[in-house]
Phi, psi and omega in degrees: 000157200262187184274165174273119168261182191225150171187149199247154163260153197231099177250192188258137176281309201297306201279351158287348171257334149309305183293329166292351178275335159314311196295332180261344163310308187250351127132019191275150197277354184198157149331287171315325159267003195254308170282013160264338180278353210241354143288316143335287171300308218296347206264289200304309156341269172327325201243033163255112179276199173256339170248014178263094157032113194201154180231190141149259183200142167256098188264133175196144179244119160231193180257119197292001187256005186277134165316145149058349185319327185289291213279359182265337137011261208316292186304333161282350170286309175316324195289329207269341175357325151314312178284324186259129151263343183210141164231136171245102195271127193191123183298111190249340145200202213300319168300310176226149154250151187241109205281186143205160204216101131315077196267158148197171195145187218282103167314330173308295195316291172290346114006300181288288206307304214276347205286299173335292187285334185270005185270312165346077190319117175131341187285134148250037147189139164218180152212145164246150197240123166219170166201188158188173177296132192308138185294000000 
């Protein structure tokens, strides 16, 4: 880490008073660290590009009783074998279940995968999640 500057901000009492209660919510030791982390995502966001390098997760709920839903899953995951690292299956009751897909690759690539998958008639909620190092 580089050396520390200080530098002051001028907010609003409502919207400052929100945030120490976020800041307390989570359990942050300070300000100062609670606006480095929301600078941080906000950097690392801003810089995933369609060609940049990204990992993260496909989370999706469908209804395990939808014809064939399971097996176009599984074949469109078999296309991505590069990409995916990890999958996590869970019966969440008699009806539906919840994958989660540890990807990682190209943001574009992945992108394509989860658009496949969360499209799927029968997913009724899905997100792709990414992130990658700060460049």
């Amino acid at each position: 880490m580089g050396r520390v500057a200080r530098f002051a901000v001028s907010i609003d009492e409502k919207l400052l008073e929100r945030f120490d209660q976020y800041i307390e919510k989570k359990g942050y030791v300070s300000r100062s660290e609670a606006v480095r982390d929301l600078i941080r995502s906000a950097l690392i966001e801003e810089s995933i590009g369609e060609d940049r390098d990204v990992f993260g997760t496909i989370t999706i709920v469908y209804h395990h009783h939808q014809k064939e839903l399971a097996e176009k899953i599984t074949d469109i995951q078999h296309g991505y074998l590069k990409n995916i690292i990890s999958t996590m299956h869970i019966h969440v009751d008699h009806h539906h279940c919840l994958e989660t897909i540890a990807v990682k690759g190209k943001a574009s690539v992945v992108r394509e995968l989860a658009d496949k998958i969360i499209t799927l008639k029968g997913v009724k909620h899905g997100k792709l999640v990414v992130t990658g190092i700060e460049p």
